[in-house]
C-alpha positions, 0 to 999 in steps of 0.5 A: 528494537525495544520500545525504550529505544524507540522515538515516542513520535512512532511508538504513537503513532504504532498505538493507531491501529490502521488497515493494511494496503497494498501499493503496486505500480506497472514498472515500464523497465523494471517491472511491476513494483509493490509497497504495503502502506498502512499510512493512508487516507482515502479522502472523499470528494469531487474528485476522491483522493488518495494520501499516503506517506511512501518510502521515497527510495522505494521501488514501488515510488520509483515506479509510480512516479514514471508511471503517473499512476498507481493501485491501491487494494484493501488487504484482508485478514488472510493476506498477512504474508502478502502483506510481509512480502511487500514489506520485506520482511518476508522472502518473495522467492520468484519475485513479490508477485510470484504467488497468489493470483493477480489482475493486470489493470491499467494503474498495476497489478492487483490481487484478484477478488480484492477491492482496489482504487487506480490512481493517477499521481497528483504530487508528493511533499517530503514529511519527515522520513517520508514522502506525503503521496497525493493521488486523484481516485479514477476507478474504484471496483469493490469486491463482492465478498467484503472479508475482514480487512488486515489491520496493523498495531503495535508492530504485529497484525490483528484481528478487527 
């Protein structure tokens, strides 16, 4: 879509480079389900929470909310076409958590070597076109190997 036809509130908000996380919840009927979500916050504190803005009729929503809880993983420079699988704007022959190799953990599935948080579901509040997810941080595991994390901006990825 050209810009001139885009609302300036999301051509903003597309000038705000930001990191590219990837959203996974265990599906109890309909399996594992995922979102890529770069509208996040990780909020320090006792607890550390976790705020982000969710599409509420996506798959990874539904899945969350059944659950009660969800993981957030750190995407990395490499994992652009992850990152578009989770989006939909790739194909995910198989399914979306066919390829790479991916942990089981109590919160969903994440991709091995990555850092990630599991959460426990606090709420969530409709926001515009979006819902605001508010989550308490039970478990944080950091990767060993800090690679560069996958940024978006302006509808593209780039380099940080």
């Amino acid at each position: 879509m050209p810009d001139d036809l885009k609302s300036p509130v999301r051509r903003l908000r597309g000038r705000l480079p930001a990191a590219v996380t990837l959203w996974t919840a265990a599906g109890e009927r309909q399996g594992d389900k995922g979102l890529t979500v770069s509208s996040m916050l990780v909020v320090d504190g006792d607890p550390g929470r976790v705020l982000g803005l969710v599409d509420e009729e996506s798959d990874l929503w539904e899945a969350a909310e059944s659950a009660g809880r969800f993981a957030v993983s750190l995407l990395e420079e490499e994992d652009r076409q992850l990152a578009d699988k989770f989006a939909g704007l790739m194909p995910a022959p198989g399914g979306l958590f066919a390829t790479g190799e991916w942990e089981r953990t109590e919160w969903g599935p994440v991709p091995r070597g990555h850092s990630w948080a599991g959460c426990r579901l606090v709420g969530a509040t409709e926001k515009g076109w979006s819902l605001l997810v508010e989550a308490v941080i039970e478990r944080v595991e950091l990767a060993a190997d800090h690679a560069a994390p996958l940024i978006h901006e302006r509808g593209r990825y780039r380099r940080s």
